[in-house]
Structures are given as structure tokens and as C-alpha cells.
BADRENTI-849788 format. One record per atom (N, C-alpha, C): residue number from 1; atom name; x, y, z. Coordinates in pm, 1 decimal. Layout:
N
+-----+-------+----------+----------+----------+
| num | atomo |     east |    north |       up |
+-----+-------+----------+----------+----------+
| NUM |    CA |        X |        Y |        Z |
...
+-----+-------+----------+----------+----------+
//
This chain:
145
+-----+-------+----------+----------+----------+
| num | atomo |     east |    north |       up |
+-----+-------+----------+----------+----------+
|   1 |     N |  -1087.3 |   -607.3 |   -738.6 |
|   1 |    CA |   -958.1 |   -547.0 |   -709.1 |
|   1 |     C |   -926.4 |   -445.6 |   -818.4 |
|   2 |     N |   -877.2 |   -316.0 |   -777.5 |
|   2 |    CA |   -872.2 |   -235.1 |   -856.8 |
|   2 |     C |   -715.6 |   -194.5 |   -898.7 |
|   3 |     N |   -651.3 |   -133.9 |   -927.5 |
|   3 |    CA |   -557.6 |    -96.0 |   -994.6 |
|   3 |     C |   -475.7 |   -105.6 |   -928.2 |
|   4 |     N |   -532.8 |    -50.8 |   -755.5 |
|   4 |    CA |   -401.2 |     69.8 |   -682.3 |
|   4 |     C |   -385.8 |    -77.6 |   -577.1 |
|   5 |     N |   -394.9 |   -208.3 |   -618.5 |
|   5 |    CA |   -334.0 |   -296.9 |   -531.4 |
|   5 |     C |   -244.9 |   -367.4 |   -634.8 |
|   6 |     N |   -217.3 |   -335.9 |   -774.5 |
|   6 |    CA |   -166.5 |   -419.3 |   -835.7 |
|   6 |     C |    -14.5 |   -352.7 |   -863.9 |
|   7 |     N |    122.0 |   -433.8 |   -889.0 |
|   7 |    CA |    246.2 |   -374.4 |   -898.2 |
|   7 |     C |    310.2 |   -457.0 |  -1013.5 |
|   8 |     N |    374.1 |   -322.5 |  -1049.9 |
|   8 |    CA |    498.0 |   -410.7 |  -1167.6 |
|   8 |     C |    630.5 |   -434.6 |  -1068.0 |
|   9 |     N |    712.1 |   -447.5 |  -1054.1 |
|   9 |    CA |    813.6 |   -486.4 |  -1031.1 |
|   9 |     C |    949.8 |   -502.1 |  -1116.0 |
|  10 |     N |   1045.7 |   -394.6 |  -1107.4 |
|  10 |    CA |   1114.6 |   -396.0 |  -1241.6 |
|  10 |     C |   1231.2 |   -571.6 |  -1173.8 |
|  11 |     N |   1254.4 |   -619.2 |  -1339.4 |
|  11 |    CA |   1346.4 |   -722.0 |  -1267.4 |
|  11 |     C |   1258.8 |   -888.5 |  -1240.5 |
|  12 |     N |   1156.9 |   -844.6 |  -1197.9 |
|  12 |    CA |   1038.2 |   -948.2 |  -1256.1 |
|  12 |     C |    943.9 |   -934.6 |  -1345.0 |
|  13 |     N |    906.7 |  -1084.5 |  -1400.1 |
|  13 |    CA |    795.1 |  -1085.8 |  -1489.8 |
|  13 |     C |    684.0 |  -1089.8 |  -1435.4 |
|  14 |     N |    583.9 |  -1027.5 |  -1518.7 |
|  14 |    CA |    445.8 |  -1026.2 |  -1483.1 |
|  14 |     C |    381.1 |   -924.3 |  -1375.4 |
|  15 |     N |    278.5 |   -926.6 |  -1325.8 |
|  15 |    CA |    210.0 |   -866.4 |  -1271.4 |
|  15 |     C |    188.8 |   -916.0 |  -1087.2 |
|  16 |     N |    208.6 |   -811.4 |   -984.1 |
|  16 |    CA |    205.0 |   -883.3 |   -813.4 |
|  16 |     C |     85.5 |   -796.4 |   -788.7 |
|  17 |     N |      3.8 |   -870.2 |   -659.2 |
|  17 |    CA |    -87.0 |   -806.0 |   -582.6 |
|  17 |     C |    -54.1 |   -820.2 |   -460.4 |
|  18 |     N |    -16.3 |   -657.4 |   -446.6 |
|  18 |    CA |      9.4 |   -613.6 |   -311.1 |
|  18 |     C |   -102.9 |   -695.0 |   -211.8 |
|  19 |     N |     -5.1 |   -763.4 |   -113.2 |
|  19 |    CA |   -115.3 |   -843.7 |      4.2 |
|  19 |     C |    -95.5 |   -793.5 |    122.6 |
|  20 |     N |     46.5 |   -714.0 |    164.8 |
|  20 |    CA |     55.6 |   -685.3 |    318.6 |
|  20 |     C |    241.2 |   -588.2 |    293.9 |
|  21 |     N |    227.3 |   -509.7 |    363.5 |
|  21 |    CA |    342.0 |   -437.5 |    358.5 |
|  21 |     C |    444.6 |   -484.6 |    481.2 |
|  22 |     N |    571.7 |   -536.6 |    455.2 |
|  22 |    CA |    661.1 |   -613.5 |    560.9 |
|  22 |     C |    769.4 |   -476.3 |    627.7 |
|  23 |     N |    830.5 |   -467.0 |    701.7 |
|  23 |    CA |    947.4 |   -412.9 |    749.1 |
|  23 |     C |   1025.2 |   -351.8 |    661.7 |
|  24 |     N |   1104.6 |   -441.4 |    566.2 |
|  24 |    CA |   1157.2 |   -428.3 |    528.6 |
|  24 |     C |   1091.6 |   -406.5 |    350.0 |
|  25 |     N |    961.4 |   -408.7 |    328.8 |
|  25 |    CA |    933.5 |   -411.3 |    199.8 |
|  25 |     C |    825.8 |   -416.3 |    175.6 |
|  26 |     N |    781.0 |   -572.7 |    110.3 |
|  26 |    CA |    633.8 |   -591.2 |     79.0 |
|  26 |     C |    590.6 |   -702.2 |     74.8 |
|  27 |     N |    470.9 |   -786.7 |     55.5 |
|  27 |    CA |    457.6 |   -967.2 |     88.6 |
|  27 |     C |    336.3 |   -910.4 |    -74.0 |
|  28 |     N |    409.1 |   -969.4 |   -176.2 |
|  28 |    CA |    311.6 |   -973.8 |   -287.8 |
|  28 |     C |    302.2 |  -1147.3 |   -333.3 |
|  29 |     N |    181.7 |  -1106.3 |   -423.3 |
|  29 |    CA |    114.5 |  -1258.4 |   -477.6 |
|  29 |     C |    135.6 |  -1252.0 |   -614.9 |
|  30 |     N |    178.4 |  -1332.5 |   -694.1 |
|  30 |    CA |    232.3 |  -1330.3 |   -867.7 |
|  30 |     C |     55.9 |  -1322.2 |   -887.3 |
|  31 |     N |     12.3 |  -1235.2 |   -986.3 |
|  31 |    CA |   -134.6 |  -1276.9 |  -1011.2 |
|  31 |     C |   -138.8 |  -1407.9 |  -1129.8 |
|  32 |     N |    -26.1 |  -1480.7 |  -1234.8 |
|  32 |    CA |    -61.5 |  -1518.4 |  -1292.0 |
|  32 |     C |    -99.6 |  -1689.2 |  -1200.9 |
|  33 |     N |      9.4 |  -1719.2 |  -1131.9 |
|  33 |    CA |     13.2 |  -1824.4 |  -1020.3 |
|  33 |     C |     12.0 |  -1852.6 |   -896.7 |
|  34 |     N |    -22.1 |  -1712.8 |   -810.7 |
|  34 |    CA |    -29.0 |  -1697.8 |   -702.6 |
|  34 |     C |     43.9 |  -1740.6 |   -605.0 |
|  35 |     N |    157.5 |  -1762.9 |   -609.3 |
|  35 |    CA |    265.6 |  -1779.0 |   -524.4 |
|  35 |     C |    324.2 |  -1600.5 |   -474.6 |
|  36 |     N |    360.7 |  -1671.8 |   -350.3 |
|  36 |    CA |    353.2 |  -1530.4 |   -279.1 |
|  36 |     C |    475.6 |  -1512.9 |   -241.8 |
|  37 |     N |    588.1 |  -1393.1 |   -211.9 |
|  37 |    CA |    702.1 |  -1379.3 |   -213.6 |
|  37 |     C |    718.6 |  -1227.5 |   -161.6 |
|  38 |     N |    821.7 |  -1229.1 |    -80.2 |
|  38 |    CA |    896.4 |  -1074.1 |    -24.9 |
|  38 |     C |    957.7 |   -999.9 |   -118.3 |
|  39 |     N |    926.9 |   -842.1 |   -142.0 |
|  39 |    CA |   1014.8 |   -822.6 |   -259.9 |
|  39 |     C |   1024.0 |   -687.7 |   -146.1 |
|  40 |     N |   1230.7 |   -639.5 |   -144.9 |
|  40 |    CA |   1253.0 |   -565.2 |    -84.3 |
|  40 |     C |   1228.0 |   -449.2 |   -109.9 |
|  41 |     N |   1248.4 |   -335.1 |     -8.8 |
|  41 |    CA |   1233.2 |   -209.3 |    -53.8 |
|  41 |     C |   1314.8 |   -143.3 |   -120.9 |
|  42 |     N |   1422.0 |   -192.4 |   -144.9 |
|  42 |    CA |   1524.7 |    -96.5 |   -293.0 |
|  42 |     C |   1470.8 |   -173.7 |   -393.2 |
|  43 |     N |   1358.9 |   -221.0 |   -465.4 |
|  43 |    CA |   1356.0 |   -290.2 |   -581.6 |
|  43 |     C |   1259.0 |   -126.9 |   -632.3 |
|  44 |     N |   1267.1 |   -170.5 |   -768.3 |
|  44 |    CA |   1204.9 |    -68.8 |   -828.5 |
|  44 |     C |   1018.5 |   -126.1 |   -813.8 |
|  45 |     N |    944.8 |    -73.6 |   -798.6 |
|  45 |    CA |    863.1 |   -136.9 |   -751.2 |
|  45 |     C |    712.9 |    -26.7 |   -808.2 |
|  46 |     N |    636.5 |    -60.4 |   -892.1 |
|  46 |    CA |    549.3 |     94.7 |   -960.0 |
|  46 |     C |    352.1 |     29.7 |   -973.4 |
|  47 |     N |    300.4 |     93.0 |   -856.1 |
|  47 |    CA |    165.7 |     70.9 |   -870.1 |
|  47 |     C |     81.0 |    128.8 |   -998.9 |
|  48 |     N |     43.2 |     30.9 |  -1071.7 |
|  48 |    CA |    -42.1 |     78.7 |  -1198.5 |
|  48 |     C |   -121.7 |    177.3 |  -1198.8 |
|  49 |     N |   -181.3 |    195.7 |  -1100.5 |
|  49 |    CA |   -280.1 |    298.6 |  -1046.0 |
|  49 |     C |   -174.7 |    434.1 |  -1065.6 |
|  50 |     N |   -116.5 |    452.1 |  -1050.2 |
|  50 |    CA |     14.0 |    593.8 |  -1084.6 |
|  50 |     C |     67.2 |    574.3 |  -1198.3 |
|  51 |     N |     72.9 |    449.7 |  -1299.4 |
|  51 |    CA |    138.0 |    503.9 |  -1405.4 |
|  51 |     C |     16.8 |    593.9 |  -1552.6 |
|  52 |     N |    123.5 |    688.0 |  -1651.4 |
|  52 |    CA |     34.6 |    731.1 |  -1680.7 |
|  52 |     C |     78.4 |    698.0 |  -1834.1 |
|  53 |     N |     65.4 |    771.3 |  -1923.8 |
|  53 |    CA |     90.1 |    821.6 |  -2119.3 |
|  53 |     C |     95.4 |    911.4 |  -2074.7 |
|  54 |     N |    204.0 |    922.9 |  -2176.5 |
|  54 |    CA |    214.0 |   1089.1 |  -2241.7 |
|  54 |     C |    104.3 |   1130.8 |  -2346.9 |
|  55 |     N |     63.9 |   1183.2 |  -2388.5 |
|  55 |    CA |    -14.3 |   1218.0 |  -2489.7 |
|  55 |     C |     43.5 |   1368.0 |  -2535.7 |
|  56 |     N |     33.3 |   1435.1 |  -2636.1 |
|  56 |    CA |     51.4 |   1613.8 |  -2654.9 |
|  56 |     C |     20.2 |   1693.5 |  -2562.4 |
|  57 |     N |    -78.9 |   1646.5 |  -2478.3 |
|  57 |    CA |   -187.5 |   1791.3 |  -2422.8 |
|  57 |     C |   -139.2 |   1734.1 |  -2265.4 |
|  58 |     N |   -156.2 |   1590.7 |  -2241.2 |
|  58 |    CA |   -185.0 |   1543.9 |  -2111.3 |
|  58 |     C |    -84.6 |   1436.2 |  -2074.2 |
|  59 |     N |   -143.1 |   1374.0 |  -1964.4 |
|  59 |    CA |    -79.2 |   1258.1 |  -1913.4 |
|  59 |     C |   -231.6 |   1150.5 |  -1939.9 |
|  60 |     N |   -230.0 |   1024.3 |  -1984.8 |
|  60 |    CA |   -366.8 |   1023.3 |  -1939.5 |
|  60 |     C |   -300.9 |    872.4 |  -1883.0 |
|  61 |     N |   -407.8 |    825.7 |  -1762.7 |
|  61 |    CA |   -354.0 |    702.0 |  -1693.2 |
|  61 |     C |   -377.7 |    606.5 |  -1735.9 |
|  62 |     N |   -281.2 |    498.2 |  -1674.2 |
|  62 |    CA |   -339.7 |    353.0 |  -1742.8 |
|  62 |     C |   -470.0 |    292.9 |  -1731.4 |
|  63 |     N |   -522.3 |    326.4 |  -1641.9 |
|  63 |    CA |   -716.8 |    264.6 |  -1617.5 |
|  63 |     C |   -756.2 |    315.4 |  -1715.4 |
|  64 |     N |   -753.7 |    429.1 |  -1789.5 |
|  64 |    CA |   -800.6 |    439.7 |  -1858.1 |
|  64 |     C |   -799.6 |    428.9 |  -2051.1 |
|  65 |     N |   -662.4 |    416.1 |  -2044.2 |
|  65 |    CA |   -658.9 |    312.9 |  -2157.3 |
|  65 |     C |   -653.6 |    166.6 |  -2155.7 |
|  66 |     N |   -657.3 |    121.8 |  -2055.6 |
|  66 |    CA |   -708.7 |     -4.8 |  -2056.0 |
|  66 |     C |   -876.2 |    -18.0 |  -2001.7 |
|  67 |     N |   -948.8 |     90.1 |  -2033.2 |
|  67 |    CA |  -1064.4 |     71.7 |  -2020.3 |
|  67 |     C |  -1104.4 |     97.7 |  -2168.2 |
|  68 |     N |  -1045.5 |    162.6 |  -2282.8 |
|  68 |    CA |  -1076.2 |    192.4 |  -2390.2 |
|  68 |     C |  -1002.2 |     77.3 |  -2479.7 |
|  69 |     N |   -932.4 |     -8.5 |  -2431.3 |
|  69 |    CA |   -890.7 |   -136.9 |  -2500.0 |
|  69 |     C |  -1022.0 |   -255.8 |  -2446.7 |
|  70 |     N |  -1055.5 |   -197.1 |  -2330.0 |
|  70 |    CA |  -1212.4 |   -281.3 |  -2280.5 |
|  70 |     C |  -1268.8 |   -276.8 |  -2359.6 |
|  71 |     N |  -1340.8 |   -151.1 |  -2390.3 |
|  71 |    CA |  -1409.1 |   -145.7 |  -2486.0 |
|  71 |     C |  -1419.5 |   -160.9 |  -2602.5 |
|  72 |     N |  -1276.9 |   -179.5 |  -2678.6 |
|  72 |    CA |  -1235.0 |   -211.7 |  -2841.1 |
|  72 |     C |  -1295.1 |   -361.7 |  -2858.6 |
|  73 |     N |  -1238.6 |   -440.4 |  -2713.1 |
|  73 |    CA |  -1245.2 |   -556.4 |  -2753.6 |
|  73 |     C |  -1340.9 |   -662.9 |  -2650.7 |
|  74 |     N |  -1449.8 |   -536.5 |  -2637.8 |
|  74 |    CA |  -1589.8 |   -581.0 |  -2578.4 |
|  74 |     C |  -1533.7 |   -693.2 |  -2497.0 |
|  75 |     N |  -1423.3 |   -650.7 |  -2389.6 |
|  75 |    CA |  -1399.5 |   -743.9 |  -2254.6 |
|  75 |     C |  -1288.0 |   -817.3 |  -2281.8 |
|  76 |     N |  -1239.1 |   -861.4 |  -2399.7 |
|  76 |    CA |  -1200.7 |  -1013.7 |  -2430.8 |
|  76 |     C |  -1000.1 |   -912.9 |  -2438.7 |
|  77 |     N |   -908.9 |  -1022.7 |  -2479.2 |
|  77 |    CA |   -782.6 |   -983.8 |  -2499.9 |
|  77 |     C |   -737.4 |   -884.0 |  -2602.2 |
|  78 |     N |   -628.7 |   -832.1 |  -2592.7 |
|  78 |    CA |   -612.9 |   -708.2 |  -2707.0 |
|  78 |     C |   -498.4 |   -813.8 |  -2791.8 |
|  79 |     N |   -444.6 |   -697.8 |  -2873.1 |
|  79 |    CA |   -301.3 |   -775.5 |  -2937.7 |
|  79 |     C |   -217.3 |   -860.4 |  -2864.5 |
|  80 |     N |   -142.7 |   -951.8 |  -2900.7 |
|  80 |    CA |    -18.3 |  -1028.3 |  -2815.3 |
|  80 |     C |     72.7 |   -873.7 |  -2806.0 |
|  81 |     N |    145.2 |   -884.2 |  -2727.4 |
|  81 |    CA |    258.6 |   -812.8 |  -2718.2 |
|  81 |     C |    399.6 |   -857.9 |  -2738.5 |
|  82 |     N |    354.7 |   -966.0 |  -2857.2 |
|  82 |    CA |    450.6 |  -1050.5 |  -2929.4 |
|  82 |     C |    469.4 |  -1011.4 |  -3114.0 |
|  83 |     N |    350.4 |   -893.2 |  -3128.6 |
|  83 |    CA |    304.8 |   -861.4 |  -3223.7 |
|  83 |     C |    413.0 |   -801.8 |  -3247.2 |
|  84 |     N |    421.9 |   -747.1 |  -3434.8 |
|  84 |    CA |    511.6 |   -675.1 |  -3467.9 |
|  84 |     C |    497.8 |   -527.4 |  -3461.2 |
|  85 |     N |    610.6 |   -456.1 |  -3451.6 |
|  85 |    CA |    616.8 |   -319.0 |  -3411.9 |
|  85 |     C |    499.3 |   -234.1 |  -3508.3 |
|  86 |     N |    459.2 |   -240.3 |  -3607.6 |
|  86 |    CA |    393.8 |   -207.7 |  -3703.8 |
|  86 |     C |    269.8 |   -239.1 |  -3634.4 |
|  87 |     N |    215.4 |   -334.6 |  -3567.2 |
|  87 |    CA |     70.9 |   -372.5 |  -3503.4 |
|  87 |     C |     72.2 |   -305.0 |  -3419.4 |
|  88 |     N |    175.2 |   -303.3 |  -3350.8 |
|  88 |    CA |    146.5 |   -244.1 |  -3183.8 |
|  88 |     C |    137.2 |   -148.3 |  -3236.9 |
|  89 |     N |    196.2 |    -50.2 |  -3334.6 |
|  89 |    CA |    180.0 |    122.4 |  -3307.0 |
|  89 |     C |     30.5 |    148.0 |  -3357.2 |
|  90 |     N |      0.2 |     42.7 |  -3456.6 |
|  90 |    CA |   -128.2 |     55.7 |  -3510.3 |
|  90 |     C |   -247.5 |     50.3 |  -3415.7 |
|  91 |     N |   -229.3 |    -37.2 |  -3355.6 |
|  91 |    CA |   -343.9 |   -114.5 |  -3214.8 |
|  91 |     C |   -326.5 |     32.6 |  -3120.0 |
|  92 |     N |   -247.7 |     42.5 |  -3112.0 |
|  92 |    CA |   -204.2 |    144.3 |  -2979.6 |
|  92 |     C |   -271.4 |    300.2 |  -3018.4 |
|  93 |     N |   -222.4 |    338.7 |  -3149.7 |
|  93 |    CA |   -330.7 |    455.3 |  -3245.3 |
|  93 |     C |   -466.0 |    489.9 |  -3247.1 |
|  94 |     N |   -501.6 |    361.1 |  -3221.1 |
|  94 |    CA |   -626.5 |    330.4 |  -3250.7 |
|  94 |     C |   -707.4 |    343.3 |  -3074.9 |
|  95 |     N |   -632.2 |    314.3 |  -3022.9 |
|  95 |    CA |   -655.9 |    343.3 |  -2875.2 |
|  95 |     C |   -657.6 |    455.3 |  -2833.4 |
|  96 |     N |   -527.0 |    516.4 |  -2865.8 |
|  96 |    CA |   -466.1 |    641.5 |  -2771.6 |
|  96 |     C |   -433.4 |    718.9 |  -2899.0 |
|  97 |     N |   -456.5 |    797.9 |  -3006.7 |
|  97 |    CA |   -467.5 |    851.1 |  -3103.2 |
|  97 |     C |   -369.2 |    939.8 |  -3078.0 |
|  98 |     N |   -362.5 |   1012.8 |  -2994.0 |
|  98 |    CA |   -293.0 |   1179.9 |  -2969.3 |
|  98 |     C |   -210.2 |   1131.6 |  -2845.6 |
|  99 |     N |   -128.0 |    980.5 |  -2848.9 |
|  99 |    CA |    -16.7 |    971.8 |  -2809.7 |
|  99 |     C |    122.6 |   1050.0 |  -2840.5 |
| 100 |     N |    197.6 |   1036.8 |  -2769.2 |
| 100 |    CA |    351.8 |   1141.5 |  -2791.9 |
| 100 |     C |    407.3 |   1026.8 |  -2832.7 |
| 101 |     N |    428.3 |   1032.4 |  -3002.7 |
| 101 |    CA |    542.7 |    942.0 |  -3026.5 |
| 101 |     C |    651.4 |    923.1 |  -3006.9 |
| 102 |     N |    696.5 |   1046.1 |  -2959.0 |
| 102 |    CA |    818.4 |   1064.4 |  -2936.0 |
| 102 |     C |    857.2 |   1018.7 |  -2765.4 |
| 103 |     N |    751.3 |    993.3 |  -2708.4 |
| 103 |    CA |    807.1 |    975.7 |  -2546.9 |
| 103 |     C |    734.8 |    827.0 |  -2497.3 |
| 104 |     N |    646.5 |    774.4 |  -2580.7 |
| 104 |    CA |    615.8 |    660.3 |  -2617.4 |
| 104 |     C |    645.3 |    575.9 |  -2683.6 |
| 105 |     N |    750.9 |    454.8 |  -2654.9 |
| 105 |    CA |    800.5 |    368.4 |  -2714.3 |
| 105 |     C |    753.0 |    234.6 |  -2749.2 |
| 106 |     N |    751.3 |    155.7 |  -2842.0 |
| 106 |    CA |    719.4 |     14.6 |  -2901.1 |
| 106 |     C |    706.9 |    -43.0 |  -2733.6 |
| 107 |     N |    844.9 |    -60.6 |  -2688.4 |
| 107 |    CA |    874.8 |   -165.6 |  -2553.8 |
| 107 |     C |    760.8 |   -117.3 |  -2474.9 |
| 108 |     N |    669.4 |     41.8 |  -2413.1 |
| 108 |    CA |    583.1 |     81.3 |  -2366.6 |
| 108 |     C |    466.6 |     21.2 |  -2385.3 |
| 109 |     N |    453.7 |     28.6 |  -2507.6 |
| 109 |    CA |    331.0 |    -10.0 |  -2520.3 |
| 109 |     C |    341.2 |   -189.4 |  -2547.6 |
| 110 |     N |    451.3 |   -292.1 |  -2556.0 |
| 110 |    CA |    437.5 |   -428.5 |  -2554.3 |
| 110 |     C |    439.9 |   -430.8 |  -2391.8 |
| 111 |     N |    420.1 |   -351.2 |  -2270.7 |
| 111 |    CA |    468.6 |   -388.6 |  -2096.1 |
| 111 |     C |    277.0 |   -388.2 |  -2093.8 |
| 112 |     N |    214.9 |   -239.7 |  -2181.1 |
| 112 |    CA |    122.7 |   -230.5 |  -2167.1 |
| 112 |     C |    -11.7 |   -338.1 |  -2236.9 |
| 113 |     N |     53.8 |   -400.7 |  -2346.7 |
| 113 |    CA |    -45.7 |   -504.0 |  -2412.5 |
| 113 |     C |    -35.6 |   -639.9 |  -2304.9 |
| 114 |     N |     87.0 |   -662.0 |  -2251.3 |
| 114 |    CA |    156.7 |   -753.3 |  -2225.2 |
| 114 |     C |     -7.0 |   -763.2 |  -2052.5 |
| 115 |     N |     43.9 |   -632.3 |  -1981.3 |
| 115 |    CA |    -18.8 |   -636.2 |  -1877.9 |
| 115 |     C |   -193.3 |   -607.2 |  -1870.8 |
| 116 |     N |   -238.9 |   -588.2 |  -1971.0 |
| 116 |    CA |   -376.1 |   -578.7 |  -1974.3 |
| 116 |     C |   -423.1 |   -716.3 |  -2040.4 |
| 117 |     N |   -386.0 |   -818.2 |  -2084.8 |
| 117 |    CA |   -403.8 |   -975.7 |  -2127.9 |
| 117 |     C |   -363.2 |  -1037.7 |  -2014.7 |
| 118 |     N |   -265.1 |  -1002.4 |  -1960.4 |
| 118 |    CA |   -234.5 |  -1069.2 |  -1832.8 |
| 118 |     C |   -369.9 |  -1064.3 |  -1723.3 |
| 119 |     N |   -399.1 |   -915.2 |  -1675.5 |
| 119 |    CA |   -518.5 |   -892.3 |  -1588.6 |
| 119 |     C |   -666.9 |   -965.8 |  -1656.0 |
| 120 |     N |   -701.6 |   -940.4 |  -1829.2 |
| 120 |    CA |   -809.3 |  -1029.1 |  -1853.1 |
| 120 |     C |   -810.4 |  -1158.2 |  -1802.4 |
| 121 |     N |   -701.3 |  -1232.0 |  -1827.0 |
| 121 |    CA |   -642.4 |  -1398.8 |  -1842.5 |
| 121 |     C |   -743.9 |  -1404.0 |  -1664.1 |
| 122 |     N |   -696.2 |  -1327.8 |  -1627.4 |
| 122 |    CA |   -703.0 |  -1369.4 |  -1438.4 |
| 122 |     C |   -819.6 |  -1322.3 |  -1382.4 |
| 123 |     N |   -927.8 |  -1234.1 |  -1457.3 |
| 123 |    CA |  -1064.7 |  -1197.7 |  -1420.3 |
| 123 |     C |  -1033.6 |  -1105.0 |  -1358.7 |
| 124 |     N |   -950.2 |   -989.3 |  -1397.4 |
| 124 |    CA |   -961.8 |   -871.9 |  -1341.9 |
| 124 |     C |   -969.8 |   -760.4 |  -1441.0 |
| 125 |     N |  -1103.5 |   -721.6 |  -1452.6 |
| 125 |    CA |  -1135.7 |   -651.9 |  -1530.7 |
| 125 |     C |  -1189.7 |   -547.8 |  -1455.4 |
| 126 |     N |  -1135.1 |   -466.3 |  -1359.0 |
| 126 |    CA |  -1225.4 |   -338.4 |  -1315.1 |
| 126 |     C |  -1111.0 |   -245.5 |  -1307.5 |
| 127 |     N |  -1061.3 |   -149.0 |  -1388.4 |
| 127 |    CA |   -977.7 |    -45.9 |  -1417.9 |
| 127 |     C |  -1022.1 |     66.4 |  -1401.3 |
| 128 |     N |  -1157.5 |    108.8 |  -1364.7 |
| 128 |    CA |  -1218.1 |    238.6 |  -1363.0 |
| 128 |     C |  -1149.0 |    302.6 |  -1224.3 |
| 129 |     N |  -1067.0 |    430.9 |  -1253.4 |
| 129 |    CA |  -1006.4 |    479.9 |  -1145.3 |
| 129 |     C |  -1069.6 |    545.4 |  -1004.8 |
| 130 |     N |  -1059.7 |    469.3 |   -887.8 |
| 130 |    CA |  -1135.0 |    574.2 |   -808.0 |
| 130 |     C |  -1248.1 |    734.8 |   -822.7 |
| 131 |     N |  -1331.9 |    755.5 |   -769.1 |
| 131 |    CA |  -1408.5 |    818.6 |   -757.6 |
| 131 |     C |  -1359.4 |    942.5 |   -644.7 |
| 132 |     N |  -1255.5 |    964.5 |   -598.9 |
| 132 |    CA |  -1245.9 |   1068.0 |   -482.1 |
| 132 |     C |  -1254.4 |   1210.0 |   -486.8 |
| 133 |     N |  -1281.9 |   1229.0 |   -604.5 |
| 133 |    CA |  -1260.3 |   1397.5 |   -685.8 |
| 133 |     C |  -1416.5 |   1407.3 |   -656.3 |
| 134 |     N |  -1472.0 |   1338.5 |   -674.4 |
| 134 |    CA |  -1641.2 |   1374.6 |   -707.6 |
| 134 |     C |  -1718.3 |   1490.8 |   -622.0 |
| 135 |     N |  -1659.9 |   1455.2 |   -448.8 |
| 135 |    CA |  -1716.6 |   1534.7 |   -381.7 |
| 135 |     C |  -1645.1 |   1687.6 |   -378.8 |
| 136 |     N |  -1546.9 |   1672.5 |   -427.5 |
| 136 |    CA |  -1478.6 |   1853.8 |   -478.0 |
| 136 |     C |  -1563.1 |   1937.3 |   -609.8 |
| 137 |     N |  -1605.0 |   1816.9 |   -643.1 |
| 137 |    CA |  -1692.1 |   1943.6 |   -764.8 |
| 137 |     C |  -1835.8 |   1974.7 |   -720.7 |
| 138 |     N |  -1870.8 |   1897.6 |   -567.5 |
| 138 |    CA |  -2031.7 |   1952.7 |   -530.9 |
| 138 |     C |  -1997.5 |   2112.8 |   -488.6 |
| 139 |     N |  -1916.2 |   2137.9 |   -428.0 |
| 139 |    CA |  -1859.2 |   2274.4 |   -383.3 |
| 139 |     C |  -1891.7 |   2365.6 |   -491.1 |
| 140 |     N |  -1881.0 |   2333.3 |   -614.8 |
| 140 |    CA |  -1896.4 |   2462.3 |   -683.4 |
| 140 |     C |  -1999.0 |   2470.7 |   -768.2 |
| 141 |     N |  -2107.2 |   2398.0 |   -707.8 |
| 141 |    CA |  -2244.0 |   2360.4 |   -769.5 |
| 141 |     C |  -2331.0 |   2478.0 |   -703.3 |
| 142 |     N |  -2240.9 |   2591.1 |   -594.5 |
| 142 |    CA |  -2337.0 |   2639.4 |   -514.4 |
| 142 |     C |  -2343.2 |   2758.8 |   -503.6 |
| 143 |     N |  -2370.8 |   2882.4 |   -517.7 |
| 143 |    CA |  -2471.4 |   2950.3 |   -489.5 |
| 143 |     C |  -2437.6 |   3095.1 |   -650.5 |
| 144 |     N |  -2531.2 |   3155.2 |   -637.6 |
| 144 |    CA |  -2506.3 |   3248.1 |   -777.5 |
| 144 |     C |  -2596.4 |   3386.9 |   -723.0 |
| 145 |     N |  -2527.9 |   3432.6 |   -723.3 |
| 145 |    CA |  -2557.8 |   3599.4 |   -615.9 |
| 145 |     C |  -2641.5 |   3694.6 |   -805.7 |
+-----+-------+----------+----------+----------+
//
């Protein structure tokens, strides 16, 4: 399961996997306990797969800093997001270097430690973002007059 089935939910804790879209909303599964529940359509409601960082230059998405926290910590959990503000900015530096401090906050990055320990805890470790761009760059592989 990849990114673009998983949801935050403002107002609840933790992490849902989108299972079926209702009338009026959505039928998600808590990933930490799997109990399953209606959450309406005025809730604030934000697929991980769309959120991004700020950085100076870019936006860069969450798969992919939580693929470079993969890699820090060769698979296993990152910081608690219980850590002190001084760790997180440090841990987070060390990740995302040419973050915007200024549009990136402590609480940001404890939703983001918080939810990438959550997804290890539960064996979901595949964050690599879709592939759909790939076949737009064969187009310009072609011809030279």
C-alpha cells in the first residue's frame, strides 16, 4: 500500500486507510488498530501522497522524505516525536537540509516523525511515489534533425 491510500484526518489521531468512498464521505480503517469508521465529508481530511515541504528552491513531498529517513535508519524507526525541539530540528536537518525554516515548524515536523514510526510500527514501508511521469520523458528521447 502506497501513500495515495493513506489519510490524516484533522481532529483525529493517527493515521486511516482509505477502504471505500460512502455518499456522504468515506469508510476508513485506523492503521494502528484497524477498526473501521465513517468520517464525513466536511472533516478536514489530507492524503499523504499530496502533502509536501517547503524547502528554498522547492516543494519536496512526503514519500520522499520519508524515504530518506528510510534510509538514515536502514528501515527501522526515526526519532520519537516526543523528542525535544532541539532533536527534532536536528534529526529533521539532517534529513531535509535546505528546509524553509521559516514555513516549517517544530509541530510539522513532530505530525511528520510521529507518522512515519507509525507506518514502520504497521509494515508499511513503501513510500516511493508513483511512476506516471516516466512515459512523458520517452517523448523527448526522439529524433535530432
Amino acid at each position: 500500500m502506497g501513500l495515495d491510500k493513506i489519510l490524516a484526518i484533522s481532529g483525529k489521531p493517527g493515521l486511516y486507510e482509505l477502504t471505500a468512498q460512502s455518499r456522504g464521505g468515506f469508510i476508513v480503517k485506523s492503521i494502528p488498530d484497524g477498526k473501521k469508521m465513517a468520517v464525513n465529508i466536511r472533516h478536514n481530511v489530507s492524503l499523504l501522497s499530496e502533502i509536501a515541504i517547503y524547502t528554498y528552491t522547492e516543494e519536496v513531498p512526503l514519500a520522499e522524505i520519508f524515504e530518506k529517513m528510510k534510509e538514515k535508519e536502514n528501515g527501522g524507526e526515526a526519532i520519537s516525536h516526543k523528542s525535544n525541539k532541539a532533536e527534532l530540528l536536528k534529526y529533521f536537518a539532517e534529513v531535509l537540509p535546505d528546509y524553509d525554516v521559516d514555513r516549517v515548524y517544530a509541530s510539522d515536523m513532530k505530525k511528520i516523525f510521529q507518522w512515519y514510526n507509525l507506518l514502520i510500527k504497521n509494515g508499511i514501508t513503501d513510500f516511493a511515489a508513483t511512476e506516471e511521469e516516466k512515459p512523458a520523458n520517452k517523448d523527448n528521447s526522439g529524433e535530432e534533425e
